[in-house]
N, CA, C and O of each residue as an XYZ file, in Angstrom:
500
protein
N     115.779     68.044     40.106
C     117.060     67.443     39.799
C     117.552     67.953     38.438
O     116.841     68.182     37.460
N     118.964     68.102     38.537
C     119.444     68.887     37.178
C     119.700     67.575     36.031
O     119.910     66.400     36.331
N     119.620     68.107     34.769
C     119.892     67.117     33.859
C     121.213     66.582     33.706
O     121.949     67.567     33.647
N     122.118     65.211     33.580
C     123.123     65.582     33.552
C     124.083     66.531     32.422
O     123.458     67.006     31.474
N     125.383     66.773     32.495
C     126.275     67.437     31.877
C     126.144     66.703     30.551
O     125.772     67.343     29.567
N     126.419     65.425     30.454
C     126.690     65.004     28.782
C     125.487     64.567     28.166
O     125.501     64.236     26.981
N     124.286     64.524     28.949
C     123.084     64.320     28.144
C     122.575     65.697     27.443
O     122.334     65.815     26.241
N     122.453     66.763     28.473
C     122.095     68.477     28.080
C     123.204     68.617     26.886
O     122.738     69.037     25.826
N     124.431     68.364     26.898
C     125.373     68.580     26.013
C     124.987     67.754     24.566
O     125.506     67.987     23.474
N     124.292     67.073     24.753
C     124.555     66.043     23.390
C     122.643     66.629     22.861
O     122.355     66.421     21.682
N     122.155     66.923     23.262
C     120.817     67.353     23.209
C     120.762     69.401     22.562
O     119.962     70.050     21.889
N     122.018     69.700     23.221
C     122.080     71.487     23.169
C     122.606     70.781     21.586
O     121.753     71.080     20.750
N     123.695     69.983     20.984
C     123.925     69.707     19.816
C     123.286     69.454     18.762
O     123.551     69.716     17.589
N     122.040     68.693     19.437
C     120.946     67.945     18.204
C     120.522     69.288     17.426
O     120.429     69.577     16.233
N     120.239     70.198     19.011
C     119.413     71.197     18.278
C     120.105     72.137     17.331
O     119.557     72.847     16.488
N     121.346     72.042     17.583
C     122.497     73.197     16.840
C     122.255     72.521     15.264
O     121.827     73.123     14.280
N     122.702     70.955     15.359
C     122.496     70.699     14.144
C     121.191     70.651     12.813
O     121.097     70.758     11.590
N     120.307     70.408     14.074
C     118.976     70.675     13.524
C     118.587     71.992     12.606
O     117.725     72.091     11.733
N     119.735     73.187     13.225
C     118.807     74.322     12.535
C     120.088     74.656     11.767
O     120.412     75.841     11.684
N     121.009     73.500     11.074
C     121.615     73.697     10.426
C     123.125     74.349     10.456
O     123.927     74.486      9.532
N     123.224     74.690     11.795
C     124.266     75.757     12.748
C     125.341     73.995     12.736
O     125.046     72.838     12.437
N     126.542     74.638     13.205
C     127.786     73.684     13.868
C     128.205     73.261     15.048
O     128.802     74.317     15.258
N     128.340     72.872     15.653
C     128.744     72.880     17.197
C     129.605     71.214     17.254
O     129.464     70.138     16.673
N     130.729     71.902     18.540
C     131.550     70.605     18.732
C     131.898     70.889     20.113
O     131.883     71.977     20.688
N     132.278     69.505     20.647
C     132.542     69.500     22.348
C     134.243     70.260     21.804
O     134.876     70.226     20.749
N     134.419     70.735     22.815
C     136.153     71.306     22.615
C     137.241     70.410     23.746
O     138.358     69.900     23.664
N     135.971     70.599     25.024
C     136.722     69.829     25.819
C     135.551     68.899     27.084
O     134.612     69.487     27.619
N     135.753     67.982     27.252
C     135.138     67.117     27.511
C     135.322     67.206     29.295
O     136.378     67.570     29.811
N     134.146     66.821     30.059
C     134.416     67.496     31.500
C     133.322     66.048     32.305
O     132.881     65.015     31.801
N     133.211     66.606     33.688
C     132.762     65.172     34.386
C     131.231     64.985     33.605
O     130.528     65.989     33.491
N     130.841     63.919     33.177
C     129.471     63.556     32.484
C     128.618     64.103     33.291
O     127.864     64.897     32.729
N     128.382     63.900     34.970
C     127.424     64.002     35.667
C     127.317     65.311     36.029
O     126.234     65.890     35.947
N     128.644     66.035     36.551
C     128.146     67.442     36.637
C     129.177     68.614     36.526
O     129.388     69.387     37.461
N     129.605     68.664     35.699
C     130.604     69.446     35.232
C     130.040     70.663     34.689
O     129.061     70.776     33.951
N     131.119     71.934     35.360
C     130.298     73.074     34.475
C     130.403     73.033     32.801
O     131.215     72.365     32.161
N     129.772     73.576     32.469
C     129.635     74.245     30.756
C     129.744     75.466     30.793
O     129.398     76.248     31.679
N     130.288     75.670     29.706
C     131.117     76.683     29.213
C     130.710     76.634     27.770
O     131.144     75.678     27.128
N     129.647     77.848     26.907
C     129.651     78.135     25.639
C     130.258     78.774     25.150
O     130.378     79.883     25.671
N     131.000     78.510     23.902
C     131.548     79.096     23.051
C     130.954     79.822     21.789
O     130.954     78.974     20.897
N     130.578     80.702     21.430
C     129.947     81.454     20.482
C     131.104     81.469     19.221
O     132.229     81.875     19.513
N     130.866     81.086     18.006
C     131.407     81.969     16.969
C     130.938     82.213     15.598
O     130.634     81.426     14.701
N     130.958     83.790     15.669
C     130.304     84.386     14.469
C     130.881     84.403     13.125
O     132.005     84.082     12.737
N     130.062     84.762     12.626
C     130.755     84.276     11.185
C     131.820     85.935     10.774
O     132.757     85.808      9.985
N     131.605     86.948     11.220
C     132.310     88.151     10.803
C     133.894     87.624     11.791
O     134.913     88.291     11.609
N     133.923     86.557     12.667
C     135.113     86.432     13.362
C     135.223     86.193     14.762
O     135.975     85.473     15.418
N     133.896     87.300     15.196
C     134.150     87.914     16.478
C     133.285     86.531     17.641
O     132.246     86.056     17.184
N     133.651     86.134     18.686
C     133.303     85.151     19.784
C     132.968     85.871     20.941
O     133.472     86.926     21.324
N     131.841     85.043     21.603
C     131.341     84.942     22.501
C     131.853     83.511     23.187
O     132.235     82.419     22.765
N     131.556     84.398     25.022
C     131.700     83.320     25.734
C     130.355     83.513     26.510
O     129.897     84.650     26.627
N     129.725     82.452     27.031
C     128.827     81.904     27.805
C     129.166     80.812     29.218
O     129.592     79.662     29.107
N     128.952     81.292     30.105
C     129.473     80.554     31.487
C     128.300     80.026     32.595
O     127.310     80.758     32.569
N     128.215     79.012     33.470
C     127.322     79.319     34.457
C     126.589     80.541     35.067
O     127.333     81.446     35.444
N     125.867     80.638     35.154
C     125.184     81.807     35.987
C     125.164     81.432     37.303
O     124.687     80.339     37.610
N     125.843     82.566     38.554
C     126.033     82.249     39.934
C     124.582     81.699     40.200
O     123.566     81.916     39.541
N     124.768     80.808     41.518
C     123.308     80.073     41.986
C     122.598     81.019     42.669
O     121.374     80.889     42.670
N     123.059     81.894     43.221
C     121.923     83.242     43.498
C     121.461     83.543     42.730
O     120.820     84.539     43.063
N     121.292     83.285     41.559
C     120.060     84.554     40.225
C     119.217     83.033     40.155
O     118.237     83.206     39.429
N     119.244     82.273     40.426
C     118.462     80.937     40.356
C     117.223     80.933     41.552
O     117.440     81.147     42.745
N     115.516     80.563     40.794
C     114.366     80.781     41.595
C     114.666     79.486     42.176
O     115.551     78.656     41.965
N     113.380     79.567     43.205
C     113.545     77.733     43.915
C     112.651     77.217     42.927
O     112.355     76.032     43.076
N     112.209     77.746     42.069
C     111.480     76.567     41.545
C     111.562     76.722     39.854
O     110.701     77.010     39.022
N     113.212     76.346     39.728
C     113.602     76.729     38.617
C     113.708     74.690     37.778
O     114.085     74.129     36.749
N     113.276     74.463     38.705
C     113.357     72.346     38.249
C     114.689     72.096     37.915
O     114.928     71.064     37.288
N     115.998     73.178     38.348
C     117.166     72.301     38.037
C     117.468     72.692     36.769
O     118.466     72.174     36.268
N     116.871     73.451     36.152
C     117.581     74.225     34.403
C     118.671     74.654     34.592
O     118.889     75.358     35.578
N     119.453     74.404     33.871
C     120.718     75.671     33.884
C     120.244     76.689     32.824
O     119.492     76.731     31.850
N     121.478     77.875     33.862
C     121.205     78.912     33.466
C     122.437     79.655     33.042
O     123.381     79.696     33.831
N     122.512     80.161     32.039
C     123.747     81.337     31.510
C     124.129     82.239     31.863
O     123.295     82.645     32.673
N     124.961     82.954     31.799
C     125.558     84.613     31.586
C     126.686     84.825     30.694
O     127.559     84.019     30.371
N     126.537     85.977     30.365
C     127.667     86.298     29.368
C     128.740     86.771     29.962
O     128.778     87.773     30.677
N     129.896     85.851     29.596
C     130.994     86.158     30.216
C     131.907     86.966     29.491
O     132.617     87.676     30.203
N     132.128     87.071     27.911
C     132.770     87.927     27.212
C     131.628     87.727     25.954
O     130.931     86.739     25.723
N     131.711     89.319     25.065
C     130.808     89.672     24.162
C     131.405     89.681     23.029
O     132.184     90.633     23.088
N     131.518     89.075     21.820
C     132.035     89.680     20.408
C     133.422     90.642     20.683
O     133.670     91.842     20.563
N     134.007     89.714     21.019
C     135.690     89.823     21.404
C     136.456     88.442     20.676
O     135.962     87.366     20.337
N     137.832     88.936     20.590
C     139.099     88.079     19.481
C     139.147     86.948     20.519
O     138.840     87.023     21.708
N     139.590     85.891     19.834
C     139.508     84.460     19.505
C     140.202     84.198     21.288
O     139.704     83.494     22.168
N     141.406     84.993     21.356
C     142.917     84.963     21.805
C     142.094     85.414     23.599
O     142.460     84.995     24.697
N     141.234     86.130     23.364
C     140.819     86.650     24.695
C     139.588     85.989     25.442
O     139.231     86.221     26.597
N     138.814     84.808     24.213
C     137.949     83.756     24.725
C     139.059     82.384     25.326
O     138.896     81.684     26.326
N     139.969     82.351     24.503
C     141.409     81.220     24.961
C     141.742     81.757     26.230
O     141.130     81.117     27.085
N     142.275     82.438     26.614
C     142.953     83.322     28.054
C     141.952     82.874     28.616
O     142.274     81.860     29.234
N     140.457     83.202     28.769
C     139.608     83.084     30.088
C     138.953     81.886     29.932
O     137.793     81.939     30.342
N     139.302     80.786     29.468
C     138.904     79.185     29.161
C     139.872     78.429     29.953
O     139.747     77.435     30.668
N     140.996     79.251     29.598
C     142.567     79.040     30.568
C     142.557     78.776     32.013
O     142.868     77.756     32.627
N     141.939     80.435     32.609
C     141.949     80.599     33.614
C     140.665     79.537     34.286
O     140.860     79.298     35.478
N     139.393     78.874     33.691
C     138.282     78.761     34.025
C     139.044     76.607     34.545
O     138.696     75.666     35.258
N     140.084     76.936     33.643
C     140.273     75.433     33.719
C     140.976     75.099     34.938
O     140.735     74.174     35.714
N     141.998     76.095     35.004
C     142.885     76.170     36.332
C     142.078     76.019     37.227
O     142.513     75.409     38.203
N     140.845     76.414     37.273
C     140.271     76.345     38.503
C     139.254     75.497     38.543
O     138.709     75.634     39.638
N     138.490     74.339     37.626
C     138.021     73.672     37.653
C     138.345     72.822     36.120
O     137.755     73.080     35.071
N     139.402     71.781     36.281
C     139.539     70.490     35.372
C     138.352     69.584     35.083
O     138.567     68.513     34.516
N     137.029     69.955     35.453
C     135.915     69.097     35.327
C     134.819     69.636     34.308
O     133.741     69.113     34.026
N     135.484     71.056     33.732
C     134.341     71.842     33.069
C     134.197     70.897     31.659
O     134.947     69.976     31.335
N     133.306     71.276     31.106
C     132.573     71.877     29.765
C     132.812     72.553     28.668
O     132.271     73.659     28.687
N     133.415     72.320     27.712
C     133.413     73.688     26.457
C     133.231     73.057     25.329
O     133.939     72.193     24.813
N     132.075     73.608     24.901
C     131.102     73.296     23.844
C     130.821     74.659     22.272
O     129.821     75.341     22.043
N     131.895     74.604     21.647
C     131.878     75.567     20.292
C     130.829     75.778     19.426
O     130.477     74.880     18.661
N     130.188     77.043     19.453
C     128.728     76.631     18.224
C     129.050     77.652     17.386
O     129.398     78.745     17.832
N     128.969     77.409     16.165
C     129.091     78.454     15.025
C     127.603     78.570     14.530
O     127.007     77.925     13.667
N     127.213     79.537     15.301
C     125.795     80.200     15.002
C     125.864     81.677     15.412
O     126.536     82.234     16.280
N     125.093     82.079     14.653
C     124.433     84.002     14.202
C     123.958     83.957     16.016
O     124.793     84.420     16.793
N     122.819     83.478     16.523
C     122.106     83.596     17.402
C     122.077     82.418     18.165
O     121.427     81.544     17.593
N     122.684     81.969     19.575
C     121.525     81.115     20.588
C     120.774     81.438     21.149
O     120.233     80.399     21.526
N     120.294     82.183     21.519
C     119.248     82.587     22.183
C     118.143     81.677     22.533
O     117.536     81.545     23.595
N     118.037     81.160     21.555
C     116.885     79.802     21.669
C     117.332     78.482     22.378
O     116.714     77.619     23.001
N     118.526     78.642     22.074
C     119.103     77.225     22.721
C     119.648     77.237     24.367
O     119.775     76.188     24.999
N     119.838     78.103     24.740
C     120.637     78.337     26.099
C     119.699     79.407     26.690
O     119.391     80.445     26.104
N     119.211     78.983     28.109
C     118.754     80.121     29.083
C     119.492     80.628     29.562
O     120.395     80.089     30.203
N     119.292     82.206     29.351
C     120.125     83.295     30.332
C     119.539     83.464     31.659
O     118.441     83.115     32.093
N     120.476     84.053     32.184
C     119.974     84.663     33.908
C     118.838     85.712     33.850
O     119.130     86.781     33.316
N     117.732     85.572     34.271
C     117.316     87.249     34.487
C     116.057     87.147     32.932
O     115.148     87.950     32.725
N     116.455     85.758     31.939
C     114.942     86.425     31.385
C     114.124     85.268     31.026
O     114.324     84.205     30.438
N     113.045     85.898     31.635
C     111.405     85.140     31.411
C     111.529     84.176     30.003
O     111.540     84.511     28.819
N     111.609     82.967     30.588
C     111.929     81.574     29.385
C     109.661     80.715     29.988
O     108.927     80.848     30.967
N     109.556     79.802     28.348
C     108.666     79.533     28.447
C     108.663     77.605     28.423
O     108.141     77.396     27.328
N     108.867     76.664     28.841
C     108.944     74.930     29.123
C     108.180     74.937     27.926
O     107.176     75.548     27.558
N     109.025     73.985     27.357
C     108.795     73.281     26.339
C     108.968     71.561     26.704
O     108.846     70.875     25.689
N     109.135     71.055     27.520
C     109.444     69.953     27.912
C     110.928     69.882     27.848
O     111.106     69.416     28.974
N     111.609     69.952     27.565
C     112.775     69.938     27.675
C     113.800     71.087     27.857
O     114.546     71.367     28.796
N     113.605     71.616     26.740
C     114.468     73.092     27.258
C     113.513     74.009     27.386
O     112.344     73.732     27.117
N     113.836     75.049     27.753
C     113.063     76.174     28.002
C     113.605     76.946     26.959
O     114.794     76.860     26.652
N     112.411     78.072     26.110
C     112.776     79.272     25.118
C     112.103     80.485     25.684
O     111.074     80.606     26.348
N     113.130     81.500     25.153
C     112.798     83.139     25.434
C     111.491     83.423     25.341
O     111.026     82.864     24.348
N     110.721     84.020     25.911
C     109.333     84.756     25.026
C     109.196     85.474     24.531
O     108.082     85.693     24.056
């Protein structure tokens, strides 16, 4: 069973704040299961976006983690807005969650790489 949307959300925060990083909900989506949508921003300017990962790259015995992909890389502000746009048009129930950090990597699983349970979230190896 997956965790819900606003508990993983308020938990992906503790840890942002914990290591001293920023993060804020941007836009608020169904508690129970709404997609998420990360927002990356670096300190030279440049943003990242982070989106669901399709349910095909997902094992069966993944316990319900979500999982990431990169949807845009260290691109202007104006071109993470446009495809937040489009993501909404097509689902009013999402997620968007802003972190002003150098690196997540630790905080969010991607598609495709070998993560190690920690009880709660899973980290890279």
């Amino acid at each position: 069973m997956r965790l819900r949307t606003d508990l993983f959300v308020s938990a992906l925060l503790r840890r942002v704040f914990a290591r001293g990083d920023y993060g804020a909900v941007e836009r608020k989506g169904a508690e129970e299961a709404g997609a998420l949508f990360v927002r990356q921003i670096r300190r030279d300017g440049g943003e990242s976006l982070y989106g669901p990962a399709p349910q095909s790259l997902f094992d069966d015995d993944d316990g319900g983690r979500r999982l990431f992909e990169t949807r845009l890389s260290q691109v202007e502000p104006e071109r993470i807005a446009e495809a937040l746009a489009r993501e909404q048009r097509f689902d009013d129930d999402l997620w968007i969650v802003a972190l002003e950090a150098e690196d997540i990597g630790d905080l969010i699983d991607f598609a495709g790489e070998e993560t190690k349970d920690d009880g709660f979230f899973r980290t890279r190896r």
